[in-house]
C-alpha positions in Angstrom: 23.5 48.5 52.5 21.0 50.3 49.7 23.7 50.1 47.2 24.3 46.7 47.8 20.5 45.8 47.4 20.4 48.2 44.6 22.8 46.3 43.2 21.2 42.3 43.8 17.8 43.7 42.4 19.6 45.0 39.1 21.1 41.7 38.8 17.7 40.1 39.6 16.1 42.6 36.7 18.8 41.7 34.3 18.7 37.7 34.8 14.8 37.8 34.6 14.9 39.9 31.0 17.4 37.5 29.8 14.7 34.4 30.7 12.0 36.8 29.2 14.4 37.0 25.6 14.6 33.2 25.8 11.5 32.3 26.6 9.6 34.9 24.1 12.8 33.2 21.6 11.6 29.7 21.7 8.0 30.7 21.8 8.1 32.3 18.8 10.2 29.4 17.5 7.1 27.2 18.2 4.5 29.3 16.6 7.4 28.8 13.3 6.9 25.3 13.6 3.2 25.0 14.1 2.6 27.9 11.0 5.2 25.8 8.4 3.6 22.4 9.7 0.0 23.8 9.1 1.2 25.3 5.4 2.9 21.5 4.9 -0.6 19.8 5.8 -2.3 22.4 3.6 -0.4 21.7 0.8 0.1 17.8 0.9 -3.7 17.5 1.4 -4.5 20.0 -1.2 -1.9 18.1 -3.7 -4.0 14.8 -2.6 -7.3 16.5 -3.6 -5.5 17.4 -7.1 -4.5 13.4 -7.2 -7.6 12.3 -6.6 -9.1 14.1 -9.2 -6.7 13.5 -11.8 -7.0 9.6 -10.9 -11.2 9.5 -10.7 -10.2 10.8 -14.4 -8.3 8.2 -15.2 -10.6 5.5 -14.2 -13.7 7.3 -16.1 -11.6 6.8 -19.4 -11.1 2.9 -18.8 -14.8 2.9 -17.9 -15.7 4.2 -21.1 -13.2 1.9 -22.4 -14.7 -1.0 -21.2 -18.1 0.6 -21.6 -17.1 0.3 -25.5 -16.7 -3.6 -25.2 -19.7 -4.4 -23.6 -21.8 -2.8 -26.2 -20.2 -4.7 -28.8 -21.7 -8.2 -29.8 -19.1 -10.9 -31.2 -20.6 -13.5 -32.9 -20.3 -17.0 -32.0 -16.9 -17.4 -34.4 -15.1 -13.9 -33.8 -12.6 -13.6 -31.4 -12.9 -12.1 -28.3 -12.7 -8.1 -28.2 -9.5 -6.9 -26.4 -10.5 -3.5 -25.0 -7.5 -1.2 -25.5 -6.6 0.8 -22.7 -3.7 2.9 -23.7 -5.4 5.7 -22.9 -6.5 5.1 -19.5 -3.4 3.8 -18.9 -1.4 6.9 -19.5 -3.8 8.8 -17.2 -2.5 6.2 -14.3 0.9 7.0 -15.3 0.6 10.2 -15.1 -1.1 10.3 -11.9 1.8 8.4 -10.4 4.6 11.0 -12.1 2.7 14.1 -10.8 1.7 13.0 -7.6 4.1 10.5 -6.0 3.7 10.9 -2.3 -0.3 10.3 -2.7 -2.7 7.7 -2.0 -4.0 8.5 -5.3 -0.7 7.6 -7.1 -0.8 4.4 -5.1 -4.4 3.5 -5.9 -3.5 4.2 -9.6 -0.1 1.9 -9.1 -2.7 -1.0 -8.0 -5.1 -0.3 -11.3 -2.4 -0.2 -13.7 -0.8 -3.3 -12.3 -4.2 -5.1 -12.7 -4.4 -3.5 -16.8 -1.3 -5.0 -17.1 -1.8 -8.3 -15.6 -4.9 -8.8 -17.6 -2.4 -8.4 -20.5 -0.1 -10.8 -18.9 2.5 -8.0 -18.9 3.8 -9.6 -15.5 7.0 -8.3 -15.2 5.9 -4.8 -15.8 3.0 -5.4 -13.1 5.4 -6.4 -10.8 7.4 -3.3 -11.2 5.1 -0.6 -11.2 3.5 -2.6 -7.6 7.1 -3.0 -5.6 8.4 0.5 -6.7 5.3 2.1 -5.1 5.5 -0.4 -2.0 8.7 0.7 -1.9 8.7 4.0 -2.1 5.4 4.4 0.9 6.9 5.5 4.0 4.0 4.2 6.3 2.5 1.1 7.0 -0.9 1.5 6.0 -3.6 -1.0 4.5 -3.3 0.1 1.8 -0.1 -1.0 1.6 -1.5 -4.4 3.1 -4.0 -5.1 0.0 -1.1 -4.0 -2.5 1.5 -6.8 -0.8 -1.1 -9.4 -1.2 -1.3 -8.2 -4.8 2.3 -8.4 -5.4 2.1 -12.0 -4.4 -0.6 -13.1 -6.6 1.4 -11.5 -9.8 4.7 -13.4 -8.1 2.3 -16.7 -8.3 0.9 -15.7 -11.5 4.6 -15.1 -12.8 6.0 -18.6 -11.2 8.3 -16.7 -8.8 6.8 -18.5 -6.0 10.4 -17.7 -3.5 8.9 -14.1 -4.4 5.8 -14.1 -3.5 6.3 -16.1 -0.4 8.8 -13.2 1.0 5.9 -10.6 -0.1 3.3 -12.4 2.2 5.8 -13.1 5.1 6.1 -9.4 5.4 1.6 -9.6 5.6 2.2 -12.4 8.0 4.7 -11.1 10.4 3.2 -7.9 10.3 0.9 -6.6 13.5 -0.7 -4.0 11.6 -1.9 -6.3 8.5 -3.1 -8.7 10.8 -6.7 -8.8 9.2 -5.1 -10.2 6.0 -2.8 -13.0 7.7 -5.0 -15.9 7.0 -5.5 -14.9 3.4 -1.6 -14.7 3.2 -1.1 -17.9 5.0 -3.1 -19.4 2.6 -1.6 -17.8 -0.5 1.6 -19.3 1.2 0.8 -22.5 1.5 0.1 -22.6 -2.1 3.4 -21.6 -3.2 4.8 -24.0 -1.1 2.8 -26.8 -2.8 4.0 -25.2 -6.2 7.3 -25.6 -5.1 6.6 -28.9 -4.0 7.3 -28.5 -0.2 4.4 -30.6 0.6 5.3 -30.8 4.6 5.9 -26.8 4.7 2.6 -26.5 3.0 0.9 -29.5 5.1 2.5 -27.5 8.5 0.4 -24.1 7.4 -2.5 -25.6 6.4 -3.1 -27.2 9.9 -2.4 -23.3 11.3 -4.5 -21.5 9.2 -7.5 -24.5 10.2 -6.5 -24.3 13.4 -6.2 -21.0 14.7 -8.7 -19.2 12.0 -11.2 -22.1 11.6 -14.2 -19.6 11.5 -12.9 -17.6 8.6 -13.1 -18.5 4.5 -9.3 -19.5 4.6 -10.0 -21.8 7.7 -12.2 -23.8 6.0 -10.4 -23.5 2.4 -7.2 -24.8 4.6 -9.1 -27.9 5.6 -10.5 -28.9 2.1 -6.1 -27.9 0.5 -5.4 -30.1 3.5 -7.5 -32.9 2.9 -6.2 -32.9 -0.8 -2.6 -32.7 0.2 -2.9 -35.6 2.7 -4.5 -37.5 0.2 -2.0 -37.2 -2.2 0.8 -38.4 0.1 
């Protein structure tokens, strides 16, 4: 009878080391995890602090840039000065090569479009914008204000089918929701560009409708009023 409990409390002793070895296995599997997911954090928001700096850089050499054209007086006859912003934009670039995964690089994807745009350098706007909207893994908002800037180089461009799928992504959307009636809007435009006067007519009553306190409520009424007048 003692041998035989001998026996069952051996057994008992060797099952209870083997849940010891597995249990001390997966917690040190855990403390792994959490040390390589802390070093991962470290590094992505040190590399963002790196970005950051490299694109506040980049936008104090357009500033002097366009510091450069304010202080110089055209006369009455001269054309226009066209500040060049070579410079300041290969600072963006670079900001975007080195630093990819940041919000900084994304920021300095929304600046560059706009140098370009103001050079009418659409298609090249266009590209820079969408690759980086493509390319951001989460939906943030500042993915939100670079869609809606997308669609305005679209409009600007005349690729109006474009720009309307940009800002139906805006629209349909529950996390860009504070930017739906100035989508809707922007919409409704294109539509009337594209001459689809009852698809335009049919958001213009929405937006008037169901954000009648906003900017683009009231915008929606006066577009609607003109539209209806037109018919």
């Amino acid at each position: 009878m003692t041998n035989q409990n001998t026996s069952f409390f051996e057994k008992v002793y060797v099952q209870t080391s083997k849940n010891k070895t597995a249990i001390l296995g997966a917690v040190v599997l855990i403390v792994a995890i959490v040390a390589i997911y802390g070093i991962y954090s470290f590094q992505k928001s040190k590399n963002e602090e790196l970005a950051q700096t490299a694109f506040y850089n980049a936008e104090k050499i357009l500033k002097t840039d366009q510091q450069k054209k304010s202080a110089t007086v055209t006369k009455k006859d001269e054309k226009p000065v066209i500040v060049d912003t070579a410079n300041a934009e290969e600072a963006l670039k670079k900001v975007i090569e080195d630093y990819p995964e940041t919000n900084a690089a994304f920021q300095a994807a929304l600046l560059l479009s706009g140098l370009y745009s103001e050079k009418n350098l659409n298609k090249e706007a266009i590209d820079i914008l969408s690759l980086k909207i493509k390319n951001l893994s989460e939906s943030t908002l500042l993915n939100g204000v670079a869609m809606l800037k997308l669609s305005y180089l679209y409009e600007k461009n005349k690729q109006y089918d474009e720009a309307i799928k940009a800002l139906d992504k805006i629209i349909t959307s529950p996390q860009y929701s504070e930017f739906k009636p100035e989508a809707l809007l922007k919409q409704a435009l294109c539509y009337e560009s594209l001459n689809q006067k009852d698809k335009a007519k049919e958001i213009y009553e929405k937006i008037s409708l169901e954000y009648s306190e906003t900017v683009q409520g009231q915008q929606a009424v006066k577009y609607l009023s003109l539209l209806t007048g037109q018919s």
